[in-house]
Backbone as ProteinMPNN parsed JSONL, in Angstrom:
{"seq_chain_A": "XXXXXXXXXXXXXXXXXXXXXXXXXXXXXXXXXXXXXXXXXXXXXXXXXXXXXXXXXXXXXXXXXXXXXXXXXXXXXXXXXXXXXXXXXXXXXXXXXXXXXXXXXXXXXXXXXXXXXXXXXXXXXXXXXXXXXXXXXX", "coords_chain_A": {"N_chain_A": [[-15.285, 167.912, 114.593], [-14.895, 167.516, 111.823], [-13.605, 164.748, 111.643], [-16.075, 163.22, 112.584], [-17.616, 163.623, 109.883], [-15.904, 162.817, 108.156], [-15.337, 159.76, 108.514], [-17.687, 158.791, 108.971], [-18.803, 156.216, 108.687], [-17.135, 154.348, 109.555], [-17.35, 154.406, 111.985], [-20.027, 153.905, 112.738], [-19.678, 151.282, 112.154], [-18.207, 151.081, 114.19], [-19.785, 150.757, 116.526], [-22.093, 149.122, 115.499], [-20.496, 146.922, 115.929], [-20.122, 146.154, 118.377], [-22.277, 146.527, 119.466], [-23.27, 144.054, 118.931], [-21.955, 142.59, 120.29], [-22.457, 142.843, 123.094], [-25.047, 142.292, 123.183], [-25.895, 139.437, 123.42], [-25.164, 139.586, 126.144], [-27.182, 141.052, 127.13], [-29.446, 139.792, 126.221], [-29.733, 137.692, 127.757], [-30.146, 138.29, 130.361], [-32.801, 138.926, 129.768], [-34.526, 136.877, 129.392], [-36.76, 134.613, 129.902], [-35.815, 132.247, 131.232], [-33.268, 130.101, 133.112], [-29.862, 129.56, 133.305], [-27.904, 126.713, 134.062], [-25.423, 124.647, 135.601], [-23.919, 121.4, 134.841], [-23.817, 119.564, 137.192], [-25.961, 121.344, 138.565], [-27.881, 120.979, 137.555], [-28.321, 118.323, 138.113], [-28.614, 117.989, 140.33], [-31.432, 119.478, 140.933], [-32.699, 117.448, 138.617], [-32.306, 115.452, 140.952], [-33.269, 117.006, 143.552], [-36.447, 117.551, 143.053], [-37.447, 116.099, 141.071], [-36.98, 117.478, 138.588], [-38.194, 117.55, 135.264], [-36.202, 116.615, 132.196], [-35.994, 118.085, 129.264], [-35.737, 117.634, 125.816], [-34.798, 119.37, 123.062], [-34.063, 118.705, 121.045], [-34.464, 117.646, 117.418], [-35.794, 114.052, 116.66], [-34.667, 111.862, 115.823], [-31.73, 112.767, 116.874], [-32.126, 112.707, 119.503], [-32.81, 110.061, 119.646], [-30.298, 108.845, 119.654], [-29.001, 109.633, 121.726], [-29.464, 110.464, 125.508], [-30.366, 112.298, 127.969], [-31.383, 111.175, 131.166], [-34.769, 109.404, 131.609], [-35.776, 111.757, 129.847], [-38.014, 113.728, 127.816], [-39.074, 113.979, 125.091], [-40.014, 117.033, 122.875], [-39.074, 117.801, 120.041], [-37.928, 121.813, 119.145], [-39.114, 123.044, 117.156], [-41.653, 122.304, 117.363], [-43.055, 122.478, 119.73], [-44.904, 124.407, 120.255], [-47.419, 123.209, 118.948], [-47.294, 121.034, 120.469], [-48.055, 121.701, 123.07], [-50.232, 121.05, 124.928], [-48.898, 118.589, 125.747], [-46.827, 119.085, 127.775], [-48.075, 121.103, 129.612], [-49.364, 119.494, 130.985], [-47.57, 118.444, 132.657], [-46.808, 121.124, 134.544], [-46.578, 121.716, 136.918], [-44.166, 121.197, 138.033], [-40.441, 121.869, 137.579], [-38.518, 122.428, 134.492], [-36.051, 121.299, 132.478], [-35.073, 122.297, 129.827], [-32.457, 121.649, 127.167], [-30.443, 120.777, 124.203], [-28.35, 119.909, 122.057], [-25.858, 121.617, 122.014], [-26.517, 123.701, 123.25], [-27.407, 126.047, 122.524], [-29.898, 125.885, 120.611], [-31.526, 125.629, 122.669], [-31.335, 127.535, 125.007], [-32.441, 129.68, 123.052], [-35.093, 128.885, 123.392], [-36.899, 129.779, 125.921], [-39.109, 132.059, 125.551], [-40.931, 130.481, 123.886], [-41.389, 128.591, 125.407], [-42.482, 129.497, 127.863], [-44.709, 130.603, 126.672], [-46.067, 127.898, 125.832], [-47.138, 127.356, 128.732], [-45.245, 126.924, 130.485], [-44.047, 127.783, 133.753], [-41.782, 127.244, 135.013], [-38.908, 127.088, 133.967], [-35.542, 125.943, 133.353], [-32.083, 125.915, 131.853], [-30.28, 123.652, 130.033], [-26.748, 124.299, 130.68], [-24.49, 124.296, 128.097], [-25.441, 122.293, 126.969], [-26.358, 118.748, 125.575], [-23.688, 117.769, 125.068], [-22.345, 118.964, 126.688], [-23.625, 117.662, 129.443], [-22.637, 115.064, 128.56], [-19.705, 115.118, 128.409], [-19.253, 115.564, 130.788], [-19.26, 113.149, 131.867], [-21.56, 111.595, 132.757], [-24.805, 109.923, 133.566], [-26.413, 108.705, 130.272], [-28.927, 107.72, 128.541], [-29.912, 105.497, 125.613], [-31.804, 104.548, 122.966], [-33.388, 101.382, 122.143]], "CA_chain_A": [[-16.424, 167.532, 113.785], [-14.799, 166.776, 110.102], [-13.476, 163.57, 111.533], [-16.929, 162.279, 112.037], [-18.042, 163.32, 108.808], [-14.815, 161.934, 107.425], [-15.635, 158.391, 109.806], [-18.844, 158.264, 109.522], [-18.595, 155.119, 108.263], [-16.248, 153.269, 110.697], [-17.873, 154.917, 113.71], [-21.51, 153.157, 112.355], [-19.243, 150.025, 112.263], [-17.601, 150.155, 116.031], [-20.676, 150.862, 117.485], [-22.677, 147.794, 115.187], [-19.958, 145.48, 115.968], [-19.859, 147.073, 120.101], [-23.837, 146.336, 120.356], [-23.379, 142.65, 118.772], [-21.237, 142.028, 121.581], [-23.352, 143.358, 124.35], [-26.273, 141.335, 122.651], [-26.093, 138.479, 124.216], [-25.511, 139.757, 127.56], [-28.805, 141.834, 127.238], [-30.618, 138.753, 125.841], [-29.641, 136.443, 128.799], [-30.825, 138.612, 131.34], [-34.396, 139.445, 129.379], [-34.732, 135.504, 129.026], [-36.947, 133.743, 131.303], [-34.874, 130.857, 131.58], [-31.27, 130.169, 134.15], [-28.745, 128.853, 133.042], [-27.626, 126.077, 134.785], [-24.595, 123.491, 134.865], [-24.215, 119.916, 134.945], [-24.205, 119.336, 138.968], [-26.871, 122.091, 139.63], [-28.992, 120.322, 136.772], [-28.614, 116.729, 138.527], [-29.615, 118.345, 141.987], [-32.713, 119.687, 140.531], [-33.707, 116.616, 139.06], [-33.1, 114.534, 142.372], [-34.751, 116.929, 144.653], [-37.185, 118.328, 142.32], [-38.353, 115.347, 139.942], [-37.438, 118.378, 137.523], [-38.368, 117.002, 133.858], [-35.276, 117.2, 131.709], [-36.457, 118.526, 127.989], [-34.945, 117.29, 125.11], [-35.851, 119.779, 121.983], [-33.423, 118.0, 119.554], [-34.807, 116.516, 116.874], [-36.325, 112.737, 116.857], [-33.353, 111.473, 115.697], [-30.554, 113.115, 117.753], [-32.935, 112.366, 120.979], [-32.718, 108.609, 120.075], [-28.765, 108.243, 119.402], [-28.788, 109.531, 123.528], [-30.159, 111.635, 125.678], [-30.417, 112.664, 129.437], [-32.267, 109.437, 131.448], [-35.963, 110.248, 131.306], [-36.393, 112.722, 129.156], [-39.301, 113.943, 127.446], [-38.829, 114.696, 123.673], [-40.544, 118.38, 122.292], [-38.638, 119.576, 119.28], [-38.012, 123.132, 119.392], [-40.09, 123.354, 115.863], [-42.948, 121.595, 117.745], [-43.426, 123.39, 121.017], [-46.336, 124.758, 120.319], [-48.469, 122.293, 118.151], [-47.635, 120.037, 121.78], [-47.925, 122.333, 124.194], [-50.763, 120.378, 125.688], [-47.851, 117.602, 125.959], [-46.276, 120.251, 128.172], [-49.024, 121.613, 130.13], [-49.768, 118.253, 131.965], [-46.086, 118.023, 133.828], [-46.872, 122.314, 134.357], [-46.223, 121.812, 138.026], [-42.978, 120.606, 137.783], [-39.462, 122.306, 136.939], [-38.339, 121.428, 133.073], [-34.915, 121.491, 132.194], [-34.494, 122.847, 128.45], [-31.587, 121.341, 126.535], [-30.161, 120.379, 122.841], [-26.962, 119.28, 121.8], [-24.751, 122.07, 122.869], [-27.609, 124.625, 124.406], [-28.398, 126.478, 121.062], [-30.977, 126.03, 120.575], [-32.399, 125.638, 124.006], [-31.207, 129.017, 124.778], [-33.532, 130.412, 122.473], [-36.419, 128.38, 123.424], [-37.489, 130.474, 126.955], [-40.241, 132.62, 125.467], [-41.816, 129.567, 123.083], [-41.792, 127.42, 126.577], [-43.754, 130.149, 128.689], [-45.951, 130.863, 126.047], [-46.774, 126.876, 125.875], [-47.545, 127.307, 130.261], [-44.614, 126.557, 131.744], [-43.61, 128.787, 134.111], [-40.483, 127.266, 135.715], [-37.758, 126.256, 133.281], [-34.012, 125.94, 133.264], [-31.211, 125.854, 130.159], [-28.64, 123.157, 130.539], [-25.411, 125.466, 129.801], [-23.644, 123.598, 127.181], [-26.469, 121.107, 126.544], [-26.117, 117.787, 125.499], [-22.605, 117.68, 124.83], [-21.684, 119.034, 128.821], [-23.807, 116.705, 130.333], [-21.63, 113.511, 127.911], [-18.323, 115.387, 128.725], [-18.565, 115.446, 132.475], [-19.812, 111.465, 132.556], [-23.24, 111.753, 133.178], [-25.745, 108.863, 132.514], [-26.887, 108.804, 129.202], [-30.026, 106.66, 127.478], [-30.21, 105.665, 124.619], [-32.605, 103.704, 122.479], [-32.4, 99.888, 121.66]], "C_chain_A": [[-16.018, 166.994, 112.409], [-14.086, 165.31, 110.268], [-15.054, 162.796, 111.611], [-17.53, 162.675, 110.744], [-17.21, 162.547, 107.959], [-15.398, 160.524, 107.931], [-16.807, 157.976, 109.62], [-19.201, 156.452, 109.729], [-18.014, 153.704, 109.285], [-16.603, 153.472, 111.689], [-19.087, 154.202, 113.75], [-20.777, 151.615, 112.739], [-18.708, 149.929, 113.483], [-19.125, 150.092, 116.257], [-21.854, 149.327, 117.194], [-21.918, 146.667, 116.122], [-20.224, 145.594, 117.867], [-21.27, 146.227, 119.961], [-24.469, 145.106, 120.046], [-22.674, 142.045, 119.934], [-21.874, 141.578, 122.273], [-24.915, 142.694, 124.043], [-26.488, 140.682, 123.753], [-26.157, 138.399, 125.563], [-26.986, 139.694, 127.92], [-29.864, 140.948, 127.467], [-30.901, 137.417, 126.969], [-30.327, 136.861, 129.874], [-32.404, 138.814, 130.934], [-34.602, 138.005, 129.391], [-35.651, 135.066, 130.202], [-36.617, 132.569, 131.501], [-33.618, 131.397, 132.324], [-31.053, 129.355, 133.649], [-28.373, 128.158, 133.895], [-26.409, 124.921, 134.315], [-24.596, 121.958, 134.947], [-24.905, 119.635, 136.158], [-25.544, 120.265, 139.254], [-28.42, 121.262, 138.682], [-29.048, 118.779, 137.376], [-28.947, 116.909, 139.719], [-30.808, 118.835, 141.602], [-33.507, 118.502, 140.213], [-33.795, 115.609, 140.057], [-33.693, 115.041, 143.205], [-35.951, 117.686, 144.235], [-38.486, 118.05, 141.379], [-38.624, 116.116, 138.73], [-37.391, 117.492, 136.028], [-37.229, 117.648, 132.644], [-36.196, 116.907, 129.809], [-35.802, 118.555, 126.798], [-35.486, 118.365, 123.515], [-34.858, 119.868, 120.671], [-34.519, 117.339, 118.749], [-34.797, 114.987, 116.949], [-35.122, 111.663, 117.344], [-32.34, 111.498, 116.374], [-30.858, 112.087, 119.168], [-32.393, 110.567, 120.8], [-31.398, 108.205, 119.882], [-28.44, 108.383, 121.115], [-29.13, 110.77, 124.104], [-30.179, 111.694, 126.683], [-31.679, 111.873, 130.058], [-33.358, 110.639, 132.101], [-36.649, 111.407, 131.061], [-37.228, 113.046, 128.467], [-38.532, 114.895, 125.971], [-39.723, 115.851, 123.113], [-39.277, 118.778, 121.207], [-38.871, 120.821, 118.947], [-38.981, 123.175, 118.056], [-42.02, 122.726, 116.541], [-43.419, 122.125, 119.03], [-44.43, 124.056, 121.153], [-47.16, 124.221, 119.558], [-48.211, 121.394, 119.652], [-47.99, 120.587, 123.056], [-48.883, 121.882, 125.071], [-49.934, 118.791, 126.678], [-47.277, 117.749, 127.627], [-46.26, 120.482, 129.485], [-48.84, 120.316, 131.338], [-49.15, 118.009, 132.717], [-45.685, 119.748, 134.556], [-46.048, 122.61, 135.917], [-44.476, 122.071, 138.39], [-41.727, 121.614, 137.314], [-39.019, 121.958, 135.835], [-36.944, 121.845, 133.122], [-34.297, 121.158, 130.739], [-33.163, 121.829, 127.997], [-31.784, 120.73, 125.189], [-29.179, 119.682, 122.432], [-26.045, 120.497, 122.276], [-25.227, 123.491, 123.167], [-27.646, 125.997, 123.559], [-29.505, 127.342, 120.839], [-32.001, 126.242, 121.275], [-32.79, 126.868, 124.952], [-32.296, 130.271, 124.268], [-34.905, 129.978, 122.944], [-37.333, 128.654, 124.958], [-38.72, 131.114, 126.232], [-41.14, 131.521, 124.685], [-42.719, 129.167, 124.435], [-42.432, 128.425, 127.289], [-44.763, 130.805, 127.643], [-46.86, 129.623, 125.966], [-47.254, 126.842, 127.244], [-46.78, 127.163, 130.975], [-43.935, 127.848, 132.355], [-42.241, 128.704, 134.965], [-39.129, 126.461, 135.185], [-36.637, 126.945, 133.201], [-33.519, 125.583, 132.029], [-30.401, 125.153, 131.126], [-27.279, 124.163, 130.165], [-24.208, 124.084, 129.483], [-24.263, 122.387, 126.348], [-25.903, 119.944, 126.49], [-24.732, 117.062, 125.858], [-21.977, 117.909, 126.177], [-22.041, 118.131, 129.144], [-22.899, 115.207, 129.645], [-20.148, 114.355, 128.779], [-18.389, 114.961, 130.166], [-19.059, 114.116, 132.779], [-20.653, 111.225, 133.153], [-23.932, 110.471, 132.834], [-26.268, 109.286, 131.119], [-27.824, 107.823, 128.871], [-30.021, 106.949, 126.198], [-31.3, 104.364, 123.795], [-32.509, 102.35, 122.469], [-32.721, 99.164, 120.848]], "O_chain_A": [[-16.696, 166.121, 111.868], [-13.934, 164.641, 109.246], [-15.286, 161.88, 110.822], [-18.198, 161.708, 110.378], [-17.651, 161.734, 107.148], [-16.391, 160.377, 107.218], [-17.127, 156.858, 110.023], [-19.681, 155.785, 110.646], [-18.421, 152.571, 109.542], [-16.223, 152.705, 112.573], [-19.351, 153.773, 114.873], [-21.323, 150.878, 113.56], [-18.652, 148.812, 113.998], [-19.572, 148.965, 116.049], [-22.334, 148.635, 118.091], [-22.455, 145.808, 116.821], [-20.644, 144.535, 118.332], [-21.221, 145.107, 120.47], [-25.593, 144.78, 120.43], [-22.993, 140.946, 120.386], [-22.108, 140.377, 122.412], [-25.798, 142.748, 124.899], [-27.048, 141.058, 124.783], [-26.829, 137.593, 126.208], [-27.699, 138.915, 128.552], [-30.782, 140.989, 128.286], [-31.79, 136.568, 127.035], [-31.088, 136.078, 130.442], [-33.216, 138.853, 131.858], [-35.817, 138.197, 129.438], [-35.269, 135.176, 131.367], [-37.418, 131.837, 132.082], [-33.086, 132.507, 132.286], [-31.781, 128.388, 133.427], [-28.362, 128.789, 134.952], [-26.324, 124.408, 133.199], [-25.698, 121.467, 135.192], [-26.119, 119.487, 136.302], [-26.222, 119.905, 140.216], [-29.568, 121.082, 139.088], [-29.979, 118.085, 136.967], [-29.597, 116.031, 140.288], [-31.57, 118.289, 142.4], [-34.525, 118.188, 140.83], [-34.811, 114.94, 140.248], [-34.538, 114.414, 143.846], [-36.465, 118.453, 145.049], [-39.511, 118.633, 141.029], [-39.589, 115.991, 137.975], [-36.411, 116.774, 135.832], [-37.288, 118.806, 132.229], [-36.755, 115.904, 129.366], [-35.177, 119.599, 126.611], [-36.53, 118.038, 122.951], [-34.819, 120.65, 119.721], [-35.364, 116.605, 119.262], [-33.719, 114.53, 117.329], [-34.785, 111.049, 118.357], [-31.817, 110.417, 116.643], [-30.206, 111.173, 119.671], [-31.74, 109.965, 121.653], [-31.283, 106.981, 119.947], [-27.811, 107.527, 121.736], [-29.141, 111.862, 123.536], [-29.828, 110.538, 126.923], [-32.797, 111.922, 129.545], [-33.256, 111.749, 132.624], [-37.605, 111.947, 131.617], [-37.561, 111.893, 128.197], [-37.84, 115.909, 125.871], [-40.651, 115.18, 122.661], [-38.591, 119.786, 121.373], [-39.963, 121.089, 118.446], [-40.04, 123.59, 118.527], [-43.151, 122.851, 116.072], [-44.644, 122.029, 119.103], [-44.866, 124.304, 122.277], [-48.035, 125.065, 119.369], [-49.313, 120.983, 120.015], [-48.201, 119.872, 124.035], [-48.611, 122.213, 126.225], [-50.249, 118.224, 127.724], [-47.278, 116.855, 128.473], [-45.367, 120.338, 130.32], [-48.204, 120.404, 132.388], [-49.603, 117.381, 133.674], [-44.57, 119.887, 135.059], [-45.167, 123.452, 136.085], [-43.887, 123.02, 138.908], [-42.161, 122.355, 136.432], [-38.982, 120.729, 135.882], [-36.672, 122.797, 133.854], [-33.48, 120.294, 130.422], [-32.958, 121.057, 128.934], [-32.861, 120.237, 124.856], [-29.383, 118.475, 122.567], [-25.332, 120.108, 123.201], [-24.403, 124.393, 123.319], [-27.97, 127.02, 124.162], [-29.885, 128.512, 120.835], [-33.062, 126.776, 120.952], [-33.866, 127.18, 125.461], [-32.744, 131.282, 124.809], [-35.83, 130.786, 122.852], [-38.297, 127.931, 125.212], [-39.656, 130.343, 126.446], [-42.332, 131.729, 124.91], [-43.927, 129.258, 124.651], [-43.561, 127.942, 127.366], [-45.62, 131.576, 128.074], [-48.082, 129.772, 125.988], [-48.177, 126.029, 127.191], [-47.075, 127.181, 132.17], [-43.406, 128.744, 131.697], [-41.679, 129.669, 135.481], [-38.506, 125.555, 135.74], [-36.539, 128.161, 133.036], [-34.219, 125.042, 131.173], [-29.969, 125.452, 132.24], [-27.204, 124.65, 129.037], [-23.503, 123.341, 130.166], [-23.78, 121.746, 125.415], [-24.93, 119.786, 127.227], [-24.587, 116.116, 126.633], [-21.188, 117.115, 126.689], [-21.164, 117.287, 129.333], [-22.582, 114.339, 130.458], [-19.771, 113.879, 129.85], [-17.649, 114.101, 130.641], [-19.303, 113.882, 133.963], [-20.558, 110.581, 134.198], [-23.614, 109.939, 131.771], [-26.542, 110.483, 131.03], [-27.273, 106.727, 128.972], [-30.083, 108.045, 125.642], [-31.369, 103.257, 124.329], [-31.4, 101.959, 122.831], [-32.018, 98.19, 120.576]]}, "name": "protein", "num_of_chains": 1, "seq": "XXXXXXXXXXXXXXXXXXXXXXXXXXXXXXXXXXXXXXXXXXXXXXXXXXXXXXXXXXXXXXXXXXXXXXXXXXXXXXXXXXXXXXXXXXXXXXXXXXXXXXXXXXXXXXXXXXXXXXXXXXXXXXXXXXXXXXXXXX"}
């Protein structure tokens, strides 16, 4: 016992740093979004017509972006959510620039109606690495 009163201190600190770890696990499984990778995200949208979801900012979206995508920035997701709503049927497929942000954006997107969306894993930046089509503005 007089080491943890001696400790207390450093024992408060494994266990903080221990349950920052284990975070993210926790938070992936409570998520209602899957993770998904390049290939399982380009079979979805050919047999699926799933709607890939761009929730970069304006800007980013128009330097390039995953061919026909539908722009929502994550700050806007719910002022559009009628945007949203209208493609509800449909599978969406979340992404950002390197899946971020997109990550986080499962409970916004089923609070706007959708009830069947995917996270690119690695976002933007995977789908450019592995030589994917890209659009971009003109």
């Amino acid at each position: 016992m007089p080491f943890v009163q001696e400790n207390w201190l450093l024992i408060l600190v494994a266990f903080a740093s221990g349950g920052m770890l284990v975070w993210p696990l926790v938070q992936r499984q409570l998520s209602p979004m899957k993770a998904l990778g390049t290939s399982d995200v380009t079979r979805l949208i050919n047999s699926r017509d799933a709607i890939p979801l761009d929730l970069r900012e304006s800007k980013e979206f128009e330097s390039g972006r995953l061919p026909n995508a539908m722009n929502v920035p994550l700050s806007q997701i719910g002022a559009r959510s009628a945007d949203l709503v209208k493609h509800a049927k449909k599978p969406f497929i979340a992404y950002c620039e390197n899946g971020s942000r997109s990550r986080t954006a499962g409970t916004a997107l089923a609070k706007a109606g959708l009830a069947e969306v995917y996270h690119l894993n690695g976002g933007f930046r995977a789908w450019k690495d592995a030589g994917l089509p890209v659009e971009k503005s003109r």
